[in-house]
C-alpha positions in Angstrom: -74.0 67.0 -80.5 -73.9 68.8 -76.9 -76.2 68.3 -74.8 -77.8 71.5 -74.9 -78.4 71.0 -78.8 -80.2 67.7 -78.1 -82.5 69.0 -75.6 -83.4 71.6 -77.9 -83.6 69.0 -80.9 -85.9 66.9 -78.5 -87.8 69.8 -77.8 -88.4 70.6 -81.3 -89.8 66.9 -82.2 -91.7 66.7 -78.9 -93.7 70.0 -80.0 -93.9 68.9 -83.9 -95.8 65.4 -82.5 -98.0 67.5 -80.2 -99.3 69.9 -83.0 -99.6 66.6 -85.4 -101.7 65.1 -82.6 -103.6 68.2 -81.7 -104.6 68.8 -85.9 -105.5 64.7 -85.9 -107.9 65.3 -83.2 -109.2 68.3 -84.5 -109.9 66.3 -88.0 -111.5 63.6 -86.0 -113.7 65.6 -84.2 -115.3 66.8 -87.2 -115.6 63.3 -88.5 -119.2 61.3 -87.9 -118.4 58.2 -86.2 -119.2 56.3 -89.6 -116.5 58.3 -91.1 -114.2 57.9 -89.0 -114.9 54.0 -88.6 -114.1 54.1 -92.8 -110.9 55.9 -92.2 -109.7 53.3 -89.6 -110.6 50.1 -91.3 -108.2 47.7 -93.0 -109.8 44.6 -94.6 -108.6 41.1 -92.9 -107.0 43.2 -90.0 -108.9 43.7 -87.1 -112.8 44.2 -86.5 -115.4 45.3 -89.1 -116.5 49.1 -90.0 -119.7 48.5 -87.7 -117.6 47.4 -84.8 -115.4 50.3 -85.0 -118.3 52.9 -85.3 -119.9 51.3 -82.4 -116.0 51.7 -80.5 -116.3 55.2 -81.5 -119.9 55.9 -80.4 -119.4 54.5 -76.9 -116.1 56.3 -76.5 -117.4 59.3 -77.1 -120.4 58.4 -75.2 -118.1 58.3 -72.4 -115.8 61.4 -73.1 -118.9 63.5 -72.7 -120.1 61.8 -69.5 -116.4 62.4 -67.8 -116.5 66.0 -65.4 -114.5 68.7 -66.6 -111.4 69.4 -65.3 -111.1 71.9 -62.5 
C-alpha cells in the first residue's frame, strides 16, 4: 500500500467514526437522562443508575450554560 492509498484509507475510517459519533449523539440527545443512565449501566462495574443520571443531568446542566461559539 502507497502512501496515497493509506491516506485515503485513513480518510475513509476517520469520516466513518465521525458519522458513528455524530448518529450516537444524536440518539443520546433524544434520550431522558434516566434512559440514558439505563443504557450505560453495567451491574458490579462502576456507579449505580442514579449516579449516572445525576452525571448526565449536571453535564448537561453545564453544556447549556457554556456560550456559543462565535
Amino acid at each position: 500500500m502507497n502512501d496515497i492509498e493509506r491516506a485515503a484509507l485513513k480518510r475513509k475510517a476517520l469520516t466513518a467514526a465521525a458519522s458513528a459519533l455524530v448518529y450516537d449523539a444524536a440518539v443520546c440527545a433524544r434520550m431522558t437522562p434516566r434512559e440514558q443512565a439505563e443504557a450505560a449501566y453495567r451491574p458490579w462495574v462502576g456507579p449505580s443508575v442514579d449516579e449516572l443520571e445525576q452525571r448526565i443531568r449536571a453535564r448537561r446542566s453545564r453544556r447549556s450554560q457554556r456560550p456559543l461559539a462565535a
